[in-house]
N, C-alpha and C positions, 0 to 999 in steps of 0.2 A: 266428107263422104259418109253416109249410112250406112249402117251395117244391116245387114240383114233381119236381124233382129230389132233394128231398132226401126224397120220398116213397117213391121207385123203389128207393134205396139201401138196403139193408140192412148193416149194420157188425157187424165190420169188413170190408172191401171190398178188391178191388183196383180201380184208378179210372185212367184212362188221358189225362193231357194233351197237346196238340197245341200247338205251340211254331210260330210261323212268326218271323222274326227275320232281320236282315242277316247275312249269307255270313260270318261272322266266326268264327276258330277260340274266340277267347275266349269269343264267348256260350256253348258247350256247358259249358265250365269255370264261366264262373257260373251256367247254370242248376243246373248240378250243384248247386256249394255252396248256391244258396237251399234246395233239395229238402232238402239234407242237416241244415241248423237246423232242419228242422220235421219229417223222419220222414229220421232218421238208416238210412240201409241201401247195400247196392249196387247202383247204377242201371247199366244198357247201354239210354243213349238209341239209338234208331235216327233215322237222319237221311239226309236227299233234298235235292237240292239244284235249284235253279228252273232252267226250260231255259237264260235267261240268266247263271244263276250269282249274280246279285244277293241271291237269298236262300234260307234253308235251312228246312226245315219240320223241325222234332225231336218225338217219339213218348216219350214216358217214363211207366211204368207206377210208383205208388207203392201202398202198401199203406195204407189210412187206418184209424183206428179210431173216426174220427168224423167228420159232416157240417163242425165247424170245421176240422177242420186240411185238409179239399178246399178250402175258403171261404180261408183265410188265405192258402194255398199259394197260389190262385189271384190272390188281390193281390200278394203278394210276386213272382211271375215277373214279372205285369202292371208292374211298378217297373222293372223291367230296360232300361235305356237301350236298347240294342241289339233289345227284340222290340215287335214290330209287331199282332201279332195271337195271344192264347189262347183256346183250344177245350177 
């Protein structure tokens, strides 16, 4: 069964994640690397940082060529000791 979102999608796509995560320079370094095992390319996260500086919200666009590798991507951040919240 389709989900919703994977009805809207047409592949391949470009597909935009939202990263919220503790203020830490190292999460941007492994968000990268997880991106980079599953759709090898060059990322420029964009990143904002919370009014108290506690945490940082990251922007990264990838290019998918199918509904799995959004779906897997999406667990593989979700692992990340350091993030709090994916969009």
């Amino acid at each position: 069964m389709k989900t919703k979102l994977e009805e809207l999608l047409k592949f391949p796509c470009s597909f935009t994640y939202k990263v919220i995560g503790l203020a830490k320079p190292e999460l941007v370094d492994q968000l990268i690397k997880v991106i980079q095992l599953r759709i090898p390319g060059d990322y420029i996260p964009q990143i904002k940082s919370s009014n108290k500086g506690t945490y940082i919200s990251i922007s990264i666009t990838v290019f998918a060529n199918n509904f799995e590798q959004i779906e897997n991507l999406y667990y593989d951040i979700s692992k990340i000791n350091m993030v709090r919240m994916v969009l």
